[in-house]
N, C-alpha and C positions, 0 to 999 in steps of 0.2 A: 566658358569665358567669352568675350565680350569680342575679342578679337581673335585673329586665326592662331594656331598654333606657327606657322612658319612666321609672321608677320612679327609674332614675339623673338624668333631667336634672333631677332636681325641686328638685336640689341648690344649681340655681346658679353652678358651679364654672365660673370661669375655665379656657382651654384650656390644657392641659399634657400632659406625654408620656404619665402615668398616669391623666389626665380620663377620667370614665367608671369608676375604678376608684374601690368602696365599702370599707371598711374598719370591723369592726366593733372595736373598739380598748378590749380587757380587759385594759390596763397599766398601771403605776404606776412611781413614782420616776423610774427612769432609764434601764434598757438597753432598757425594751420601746418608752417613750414616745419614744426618739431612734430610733427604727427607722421608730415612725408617724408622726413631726414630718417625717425625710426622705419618707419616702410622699405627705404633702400639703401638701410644696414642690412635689412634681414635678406637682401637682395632682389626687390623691385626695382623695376624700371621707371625714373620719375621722372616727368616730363616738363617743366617747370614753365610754368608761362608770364611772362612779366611785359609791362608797355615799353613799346618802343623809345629808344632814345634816356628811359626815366630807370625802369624798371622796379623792383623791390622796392620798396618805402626805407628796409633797414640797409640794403647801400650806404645810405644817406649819411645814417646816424653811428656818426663818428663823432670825433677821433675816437679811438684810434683807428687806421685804415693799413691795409695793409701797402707795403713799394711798390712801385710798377718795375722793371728792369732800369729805367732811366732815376730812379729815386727818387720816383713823386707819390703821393698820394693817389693809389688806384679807388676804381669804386665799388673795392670790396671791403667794407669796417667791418670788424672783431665783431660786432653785432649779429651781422650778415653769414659772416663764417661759421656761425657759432650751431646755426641750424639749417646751412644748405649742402655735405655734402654728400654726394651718392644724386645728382641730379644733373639732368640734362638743360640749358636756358633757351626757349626760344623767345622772341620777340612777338607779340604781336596784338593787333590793336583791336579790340574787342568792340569798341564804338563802330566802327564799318561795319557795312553788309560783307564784304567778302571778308573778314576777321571770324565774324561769327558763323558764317558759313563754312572756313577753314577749322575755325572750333570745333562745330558738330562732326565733320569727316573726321576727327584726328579722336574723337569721342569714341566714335564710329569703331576704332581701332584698340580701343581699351578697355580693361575690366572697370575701372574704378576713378570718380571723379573725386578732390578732394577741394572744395574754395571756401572764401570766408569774405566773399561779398555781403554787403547790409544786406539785409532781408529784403526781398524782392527785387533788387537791383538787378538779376542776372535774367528775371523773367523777362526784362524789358530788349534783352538780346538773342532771348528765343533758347537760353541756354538753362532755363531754370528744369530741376528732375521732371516735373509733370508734364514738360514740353518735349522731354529724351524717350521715357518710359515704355511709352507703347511703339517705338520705332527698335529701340533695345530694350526689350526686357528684364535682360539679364545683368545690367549696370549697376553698380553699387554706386552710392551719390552722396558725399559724406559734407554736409554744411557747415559752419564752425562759426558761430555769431557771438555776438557780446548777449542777446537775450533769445534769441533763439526762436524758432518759426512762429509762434502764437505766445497769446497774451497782451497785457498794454502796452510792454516796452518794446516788442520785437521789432519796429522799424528805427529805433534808436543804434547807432554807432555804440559799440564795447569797449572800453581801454583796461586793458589788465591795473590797471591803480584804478580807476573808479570801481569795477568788480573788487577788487579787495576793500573797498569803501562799504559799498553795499553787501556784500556778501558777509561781513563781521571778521572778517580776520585780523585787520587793523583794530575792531575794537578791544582785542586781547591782545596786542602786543603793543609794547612798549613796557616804560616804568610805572607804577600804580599812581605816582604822582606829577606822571609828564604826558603829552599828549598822544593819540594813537599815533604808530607806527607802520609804514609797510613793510612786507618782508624785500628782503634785500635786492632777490629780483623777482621775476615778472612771473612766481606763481601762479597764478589765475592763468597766465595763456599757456605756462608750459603743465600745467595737470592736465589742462582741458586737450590740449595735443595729445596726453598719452592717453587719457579715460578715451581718443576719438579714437587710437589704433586698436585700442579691447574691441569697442564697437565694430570696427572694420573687421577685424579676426572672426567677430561673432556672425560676421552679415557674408563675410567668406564660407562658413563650414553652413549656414543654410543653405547657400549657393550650391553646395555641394550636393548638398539631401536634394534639392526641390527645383533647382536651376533657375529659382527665381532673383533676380534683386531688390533692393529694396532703399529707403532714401534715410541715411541717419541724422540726425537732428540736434547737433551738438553747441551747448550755451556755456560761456566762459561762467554764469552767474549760476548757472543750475551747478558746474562741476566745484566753483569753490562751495556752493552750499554743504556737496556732499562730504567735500576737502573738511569741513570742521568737526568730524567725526566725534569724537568720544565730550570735545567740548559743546557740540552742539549736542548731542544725546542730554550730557550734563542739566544744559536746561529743560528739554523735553520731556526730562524727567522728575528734575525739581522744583520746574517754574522760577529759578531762582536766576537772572540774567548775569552769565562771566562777565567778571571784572579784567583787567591786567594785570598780569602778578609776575613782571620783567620775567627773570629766567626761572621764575618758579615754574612747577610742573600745578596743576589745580590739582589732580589726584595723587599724586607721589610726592614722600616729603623722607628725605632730603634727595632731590632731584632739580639742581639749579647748577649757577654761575657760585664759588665765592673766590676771595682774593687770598692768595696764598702771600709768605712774607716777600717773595718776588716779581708778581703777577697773577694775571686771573687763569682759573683752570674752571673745568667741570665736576660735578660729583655725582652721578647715577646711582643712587641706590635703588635697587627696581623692587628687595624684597626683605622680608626682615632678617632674613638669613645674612643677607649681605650686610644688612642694618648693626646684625653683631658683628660680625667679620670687619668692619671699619672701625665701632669703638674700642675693639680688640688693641687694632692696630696706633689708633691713635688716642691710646692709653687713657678711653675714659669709660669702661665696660659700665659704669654705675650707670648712666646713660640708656644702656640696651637694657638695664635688667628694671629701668624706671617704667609704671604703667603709665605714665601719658605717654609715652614714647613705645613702647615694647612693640606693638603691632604698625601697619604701615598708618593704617585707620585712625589711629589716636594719634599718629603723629602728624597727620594731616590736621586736625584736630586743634593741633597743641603747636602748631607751624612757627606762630606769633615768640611762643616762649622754649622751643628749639633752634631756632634758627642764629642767634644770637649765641649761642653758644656755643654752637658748632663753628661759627664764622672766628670769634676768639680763637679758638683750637687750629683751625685751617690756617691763619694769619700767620701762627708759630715757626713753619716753615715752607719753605720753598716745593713751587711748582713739583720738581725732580722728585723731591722726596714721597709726594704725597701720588703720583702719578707713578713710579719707580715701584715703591710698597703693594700701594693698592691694587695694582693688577696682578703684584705674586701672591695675591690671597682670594683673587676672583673678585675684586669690587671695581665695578665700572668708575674710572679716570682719566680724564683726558686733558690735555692744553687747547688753549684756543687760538688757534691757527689762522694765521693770515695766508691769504693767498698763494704766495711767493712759497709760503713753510707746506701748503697745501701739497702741490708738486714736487715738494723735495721731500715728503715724506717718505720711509723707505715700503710701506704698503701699499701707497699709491703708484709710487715705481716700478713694483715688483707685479701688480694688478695693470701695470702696461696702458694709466688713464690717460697717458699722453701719447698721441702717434703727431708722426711726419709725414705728411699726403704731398705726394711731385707736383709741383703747381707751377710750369714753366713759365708764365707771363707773369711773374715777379722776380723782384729782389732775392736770390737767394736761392731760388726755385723748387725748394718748399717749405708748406705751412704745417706751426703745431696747432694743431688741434685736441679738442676733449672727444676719448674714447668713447663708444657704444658702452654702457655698464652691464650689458645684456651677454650674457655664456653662456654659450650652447654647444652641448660635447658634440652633439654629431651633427648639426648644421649652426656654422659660426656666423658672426655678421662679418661681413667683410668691406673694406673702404677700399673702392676703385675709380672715384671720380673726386676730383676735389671742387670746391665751391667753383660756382661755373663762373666766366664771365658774363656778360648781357648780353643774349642773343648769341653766345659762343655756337651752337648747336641748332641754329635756327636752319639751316639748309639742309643740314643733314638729316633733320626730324621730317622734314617736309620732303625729302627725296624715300626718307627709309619707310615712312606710313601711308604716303598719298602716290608714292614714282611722279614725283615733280619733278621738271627738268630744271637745266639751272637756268634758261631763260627765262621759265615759268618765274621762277624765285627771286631772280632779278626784278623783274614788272612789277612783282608785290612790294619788293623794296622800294620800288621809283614810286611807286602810289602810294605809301606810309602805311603801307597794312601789315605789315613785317618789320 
């Protein structure tokens, strides 16, 4: 490791699979900070760095925000909350010489750097990996850009909706006869966060074998490419370019949205087994023992002149019944849940997706948040720090890794470099 063994326990940190691991955390909005937010579930120490005065971009972007004690809008939006907690905030101004100077010593002290500055923007502060490397060798330096080190675009700015634009995801969703669609939220930055924590894991256990580090290279646009798996195979394989086909599935048929006589639900059928187990139930077996239909294959086939059919049948009754039945015979049904019904689910209650983290500089003095989905029998994630305020931990980060004093600390504040 990059830094000392005592240096790390100064932290604090509950024991987790990644305790002991510092992270020096140069991200904002979304795809870098859901990369760091997984990192210190699994109990890393993460160091958050944001500009003075400003900080985080998703602050900002609100409503909603959450109260302050006085019941105003603080400058932490649901946004913001939503991938920062398990992190430490300091302040500080990366444009100065002594900013970036404070950078490199605080570097100095860590395993692993995580930012998602434009490409080459950080070389210009003396912070880019091939300015760190041969002073620490042992550093992991994980990037996170909209197109990533090389190529044409790599000096271009990333927005998880223009990646879903160019990456084709939009071109597959919506209705066949309305325009593309994005997904609801910001896929493109939160995949590319998690494909960056595998990465980080994987450039961990070399570290292990070889004591070297090494610099990962992570692009919102490479990871939605990967993100279209089986429908991007689909054309690689047939040449034949995805259409939109709303909640159809392109390989699985009956696997979509239809409207029961109450509302909409889902119907998964994944195999033909299930495929009879459904017309069973909803009493039109001619159906299963029909060869356009019999196999999954010919009813993908025959979509156009199933589909219509089955939608009649479905329409006959209610949500309950069809969702009720169909999972006492093992065929996949569900309803389609709004948010609010999300939470009140009695699975999702019971799987504990909502915690309360003690957040005393608010309203109420603490927040819910969305749980780690990640279980681990014998090293858990744990939630011990909630969303930080701006620069909450700006002293203490600077007295605990460099033994600043607090006049030292002070000066930096009177200069705007903190």
């Amino acid at each position: 490791m990059t830094g000392s063994p005592s240096d790390k326990a100064k932290g604090g940190h509950a024991a987790g699979p990644l305790s002991g691991l510092r992270v020096f955390d140069m991200t904002r909005v979304l795809a870098g900070p859901t990369c760091t937010q997984i990192l210190g579930d699994l109990g890393a120490e993460v160091i958050k760095v944001e500009r003075p005065g400003r900080g985080d971009d998703s602050r900002g972007m609100g409503p909603p925000y959450l109260k302050d004690a006085q019941g105003n809008d603080s400058q932490e939006s649901a946004y913001f909350l939503s991938v920062n907690r398990n992190k430490r905030s300091i302040t500080l101004n990366l444009t100065s010489k002594e900013g970036q100077e404070l950078a490199r010593r605080m570097i100095g002290k860590c395993d692993l750097v995580v930012e998602n500055f434009r490409t080459g923007t950080l070389a210009q502060y003396g912070l880019a990996y091939d300015q760190l490397k041969e002073e620490l060798p042992a550093l992991i330096y994980c990037s996170v850009t909209g197109f990533g080190q090389t190529g044409p675009y790599a000096e271009r700015g990333g927005y998880d909706y223009l990646v879903q634009g160019m990456g084709g995801i939009m071109s597959v969703t919506g209705q066949p006869d309305g325009p593309p669609e994005k997904v609801g939220v910001g896929v493109s930055d939160i995949i590319t966060g998690m494909y960056a924590v595998i990465a980080i894991q994987a450039a961990l256990r070399h570290r292990e074998s070889t004591g070297e580090g090494q610099h990962i290279d992570m692009a919102l646009l490479d990871s939605q490419v990967a993100w279209l798996s089986y429908v991007g195979e689909n054309y690689l394989v047939s040449g034949e370019v995805p259409q939109k086909l709303g909640s159809h599935h392109p390989n699985i048929v009956p696997y979509q949205v239809f409207r029961a006589s109450d509302g909409l639900l889902v119907l998964a059928v994944g195999n033909d087994a299930q495929f009879e187990r459904f017309c069973t139930f909803a009493g039109c077996p001619d159906l299963a023992a029909d060869e356009r239909y019999t196999t999954n294959g010919a009813r993908v086939k025959n979509r156009g002149s199933l589909t219509p059919i089955l939608a009649d049948i479905m329409a006959g009754k209610p949500i309950s019944h069809w969702v009720e039945g169909l999972v006492e015979v093992n065929v996949p049904c569900s309803p389609i849940n709004t948010i609010d019904q999300v939470f009140a689910d009695p699975q999702v209650v019971a799987r504990d997706m909502k915690i309360a983290m003690p957040h005393p500089h608010i309203s109420g003095e603490t927040v819910d948040l969305i749980a780690s989905p990640l279980r681990l029998s014998r090293s858990p994630v744990s939630y011990r720090q909630a969303p930080p305020q701006l620069g909450e931990h700006t002293a203490q980060v600077l007295e605990e890794l460099l033994g600043m004093s607090e006049q030292e600390i002070t000066a930096l504040h009177e200069k705007g470099v903190i």
